[in-house]
C-alpha angles and dihedrals in degrees: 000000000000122000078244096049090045097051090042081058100041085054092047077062097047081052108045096227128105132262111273089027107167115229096264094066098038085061087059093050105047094051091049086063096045090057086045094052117102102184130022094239082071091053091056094078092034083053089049103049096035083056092048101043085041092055100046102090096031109107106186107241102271107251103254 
């Protein structure tokens, strides 16, 4: 497993969701751990995670 494949993982569990999730439920389960969050210092790693997995699958429009 590659050092990218283990910290993708390792985000899926910071999350909650499982691996593959689509946005949609990344988005649930990102705000479920935001209402869940008692201090800012436990948002840093969920905002984290939340910004990676929702940018896997963006590809920025190819400048024509």
């Amino acid at each position: 497993m590659t050092d990218a494949a283990k910290l993708e993982a390792f985000y899926y569990v910071i999350l909650g969701a499982q691996p593959g999730a689509s946005r949609t439920e990344l988005r649930r389960a990102y705000i479920a751990k935001v209402v869940q969050a008692k201090a800012e210092a436990e948002m840093k790693p969920v905002n984290e995670a939340y910004d990676y997995l929702s940018r896997l699958g963006y590809r920025p429009p190819s400048p024509d």
